[in-house]
MARRO-376365 format. One line per field, with one value per residue (C-alpha): residue in three letters; x, y, z; residue number from 1. Coordinates in Angstrom, 1 decimal, decimal comma, always signed. Layout:
N
resn <- c(ALA	...)
px <- c(X	...)
py <- c(Y	...)
pz <- c(Z	...)
resi <- c(NUM	...)
This chain:
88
resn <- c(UNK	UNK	UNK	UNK	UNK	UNK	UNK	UNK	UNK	UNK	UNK	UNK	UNK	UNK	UNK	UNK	UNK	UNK	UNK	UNK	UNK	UNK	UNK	UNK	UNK	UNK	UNK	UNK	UNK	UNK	UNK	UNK	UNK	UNK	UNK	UNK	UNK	UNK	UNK	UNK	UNK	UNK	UNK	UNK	UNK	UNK	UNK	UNK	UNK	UNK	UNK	UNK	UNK	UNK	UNK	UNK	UNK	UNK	UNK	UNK	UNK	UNK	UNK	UNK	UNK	UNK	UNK	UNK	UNK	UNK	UNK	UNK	UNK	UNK	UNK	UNK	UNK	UNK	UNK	UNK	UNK	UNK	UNK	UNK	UNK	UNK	UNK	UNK)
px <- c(+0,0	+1,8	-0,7	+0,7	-1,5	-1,3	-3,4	-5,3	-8,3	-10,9	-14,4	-12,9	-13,0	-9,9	-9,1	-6,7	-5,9	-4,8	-2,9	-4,1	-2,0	+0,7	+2,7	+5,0	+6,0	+8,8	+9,0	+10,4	+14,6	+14,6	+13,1	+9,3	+9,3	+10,6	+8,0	+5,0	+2,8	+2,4	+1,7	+4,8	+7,0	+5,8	+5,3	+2,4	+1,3	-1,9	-3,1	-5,8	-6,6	-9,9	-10,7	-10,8	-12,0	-10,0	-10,2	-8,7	-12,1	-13,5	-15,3	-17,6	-19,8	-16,8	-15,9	-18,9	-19,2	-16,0	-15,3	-13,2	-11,0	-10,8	-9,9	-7,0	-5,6	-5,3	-3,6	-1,5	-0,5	-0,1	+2,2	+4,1	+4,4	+5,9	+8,4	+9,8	+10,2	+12,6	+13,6	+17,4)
py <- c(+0,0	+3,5	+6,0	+8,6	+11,6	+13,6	+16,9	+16,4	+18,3	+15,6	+17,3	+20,9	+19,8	+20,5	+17,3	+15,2	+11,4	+8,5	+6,3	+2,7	+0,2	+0,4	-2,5	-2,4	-6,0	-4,5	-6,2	-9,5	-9,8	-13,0	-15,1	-14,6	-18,9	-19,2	-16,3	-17,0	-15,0	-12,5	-9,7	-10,9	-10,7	-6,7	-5,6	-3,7	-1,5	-2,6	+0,6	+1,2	+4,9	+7,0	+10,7	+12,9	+16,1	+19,0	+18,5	+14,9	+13,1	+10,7	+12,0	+9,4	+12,2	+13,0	+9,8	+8,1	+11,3	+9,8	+8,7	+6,0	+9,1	+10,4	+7,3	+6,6	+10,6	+9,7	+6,0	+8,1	+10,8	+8,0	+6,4	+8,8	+10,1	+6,7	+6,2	+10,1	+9,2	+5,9	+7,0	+5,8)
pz <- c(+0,0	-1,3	+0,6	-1,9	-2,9	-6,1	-7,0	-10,0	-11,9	-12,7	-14,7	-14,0	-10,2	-8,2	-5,9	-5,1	-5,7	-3,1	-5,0	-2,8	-4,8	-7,4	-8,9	-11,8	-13,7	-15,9	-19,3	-19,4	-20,7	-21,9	-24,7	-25,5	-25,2	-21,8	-20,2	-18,4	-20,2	-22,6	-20,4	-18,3	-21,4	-22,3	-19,2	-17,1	-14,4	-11,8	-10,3	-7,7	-6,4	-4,7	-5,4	-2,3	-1,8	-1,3	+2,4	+1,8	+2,1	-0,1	-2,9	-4,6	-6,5	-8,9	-9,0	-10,5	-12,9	-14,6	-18,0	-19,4	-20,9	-17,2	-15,8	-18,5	-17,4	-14,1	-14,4	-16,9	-14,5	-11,6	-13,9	-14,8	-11,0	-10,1	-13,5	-12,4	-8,7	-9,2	-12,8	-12,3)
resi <- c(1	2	3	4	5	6	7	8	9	10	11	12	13	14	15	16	17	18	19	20	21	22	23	24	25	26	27	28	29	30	31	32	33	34	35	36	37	38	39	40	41	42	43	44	45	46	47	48	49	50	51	52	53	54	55	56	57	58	59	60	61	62	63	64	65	66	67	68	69	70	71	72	73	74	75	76	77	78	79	80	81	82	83	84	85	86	87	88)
């Protein structure tokens, strides 16, 4: 569990975002016969998160006023948090 929080704008709505869970598998280095699976061999990223209110409180309103396109911002922005913060 991270517990990390970013600031976002979701719908024109200032809030913030609790990242709950983040795991990155980085792509497999090896031969695409001896990996496990295909999403092993490329790679991927599980994310979880909640929007809160400004006041850091759950906000469920904003959240089920989401699209797919807002959803895909804010794994994007989560993503690229986390790739800038242990970028070696």
């Amino acid at each position: 569990m991270t517990e990390d929080i970013l600031e976002m704008e979701i719908k024109e709505t200032p809030c913030l975002v609790r990242v709950d869970t983040y795991h990155k598998q980085p792509a497999f280095g090896g031969s695409s016969f001896n990996c496990p699976s295909a999403d092993d061999y490329y790679g991927y990223e599980e994310i979880e998160y909640t929007v809160l209110n400004e006041h850091g409180e759950e906000f469920p309103w904003l959240e089920q006023k989401m699209t797919a396109k807002d959803d895909e911002y804010v794994l994007d922005q989560i993503s690229y948090f986390y790739n800038e913060r242990f970028a070696e």
